[in-house]
C-alpha positions in Angstrom: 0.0 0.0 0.0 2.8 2.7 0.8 4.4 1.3 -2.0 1.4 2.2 -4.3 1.2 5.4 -2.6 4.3 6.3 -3.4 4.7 5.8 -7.1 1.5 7.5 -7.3 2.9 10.6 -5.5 5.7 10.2 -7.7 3.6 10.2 -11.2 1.6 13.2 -9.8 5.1 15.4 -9.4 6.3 14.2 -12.9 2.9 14.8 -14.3 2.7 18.3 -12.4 6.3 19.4 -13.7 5.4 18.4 -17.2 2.2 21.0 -17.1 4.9 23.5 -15.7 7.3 23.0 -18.1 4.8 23.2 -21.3 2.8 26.2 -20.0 6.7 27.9 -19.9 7.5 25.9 -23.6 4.6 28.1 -24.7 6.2 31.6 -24.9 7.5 31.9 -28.2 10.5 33.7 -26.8 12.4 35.5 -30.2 8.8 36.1 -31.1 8.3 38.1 -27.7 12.3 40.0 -28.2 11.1 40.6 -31.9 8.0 42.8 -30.7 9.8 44.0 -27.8 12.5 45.5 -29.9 9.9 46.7 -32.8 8.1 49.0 -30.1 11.3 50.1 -28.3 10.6 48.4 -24.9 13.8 47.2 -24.4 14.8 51.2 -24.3 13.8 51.0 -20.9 13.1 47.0 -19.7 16.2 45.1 -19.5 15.9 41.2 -18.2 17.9 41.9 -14.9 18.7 45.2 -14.5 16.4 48.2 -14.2 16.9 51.2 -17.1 14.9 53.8 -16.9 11.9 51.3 -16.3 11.9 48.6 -14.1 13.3 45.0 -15.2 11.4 42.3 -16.3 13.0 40.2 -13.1 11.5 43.0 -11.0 8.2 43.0 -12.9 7.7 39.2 -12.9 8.2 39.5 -8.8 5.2 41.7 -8.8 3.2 39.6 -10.3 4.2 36.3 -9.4 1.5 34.4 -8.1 -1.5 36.7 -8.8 -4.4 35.5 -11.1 -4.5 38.8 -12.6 -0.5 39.4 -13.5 -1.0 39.1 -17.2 -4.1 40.7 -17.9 -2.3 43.9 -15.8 0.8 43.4 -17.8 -1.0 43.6 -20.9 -3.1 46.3 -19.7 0.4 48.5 -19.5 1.5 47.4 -22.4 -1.8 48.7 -23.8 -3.5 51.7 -22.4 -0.8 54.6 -22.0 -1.1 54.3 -18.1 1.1 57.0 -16.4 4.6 55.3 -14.7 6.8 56.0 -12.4 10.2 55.9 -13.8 13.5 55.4 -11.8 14.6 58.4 -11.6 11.3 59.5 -9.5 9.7 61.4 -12.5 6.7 60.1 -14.4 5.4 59.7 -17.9 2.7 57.5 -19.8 3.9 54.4 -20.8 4.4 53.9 -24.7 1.3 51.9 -26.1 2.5 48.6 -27.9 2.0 48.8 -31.9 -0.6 45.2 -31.8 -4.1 44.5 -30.9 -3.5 40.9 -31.7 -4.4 38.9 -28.3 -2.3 36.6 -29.0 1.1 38.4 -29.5 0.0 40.3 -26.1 -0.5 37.5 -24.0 3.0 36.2 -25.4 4.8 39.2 -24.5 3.3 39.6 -20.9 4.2 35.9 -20.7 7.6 36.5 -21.6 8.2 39.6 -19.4 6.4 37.5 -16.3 8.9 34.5 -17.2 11.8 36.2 -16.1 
C-alpha cells in the first residue's frame, strides 16, 4: 500500500512538472524579443537590470502568483497608463504597436517568465 502510494505521488510530481514546463515551452520567446525590440521596450526594460523602467525580473516579482499578473501586464503594455520611472519622474507608458491577443499575451508571458 505505501508502496502504491508512493509511485503514485511520484507520477503526480512528474505529471505536475510536465504541465509546468509546457505552460513555460509556450512563450515563443524571439517572437516576444522581436516585438519587444519593434516598439522600443527594451529602451527602458532590460531582463535583470532596471533602465529607466523597471526589469522584467523586477516586474515578474510583482506579479508572481497573482491571477490577474497578465491581464495587468498587458493592460500596461496597452492603455498609456502613467509610470513611475527610476529616476522619481513620471510619464505614460508607450502603447504597444498590436491588438492581436495573442502576440500580447505572449509578450506579458515573456516579461512574467523572467
Amino acid at each position: 500500500m505505501i508502496k502504491t502510494s508512493i509511485s503514485s505521488l511520484g507520477i503526480a510530481v512528474c505529471m505536475a512538472m510536465g504541465v509546468m514546463a509546457s505552460a513555460q515551452a509556450a512563450v515563443d520567446v524571439e517572437a516576444a524579443k522581436a516585438l519587444a525590440k519593434a516598439n522600443d521596450c527594451l529602451k527602458c526594460h532590460a531582463a535583470d537590470k532596471d533602465k529607466k523602467g523597471p526589469s522584467m525580473k523586477k516586474i515578474a516579482a510583482k506579479y508572481k502568483g497573482k491571477p490577474d499578473g497578465q491581464e495587468k501586464a498587458i493592460k500596461n503594455m496597452t492603455e498609456g497608463q502613467m509610470v513611475k520611472l527610476s529616476d522619481g519622474t513620471e510619464e505614460k507608458h508607450k502603447i504597444i504597436d498590436t491588438k492581436d491577443p495573442k502576440e500580447l499575451k505572449n509578450m506579458a508571458d515573456w516579461y512574467l517568465s523572467h
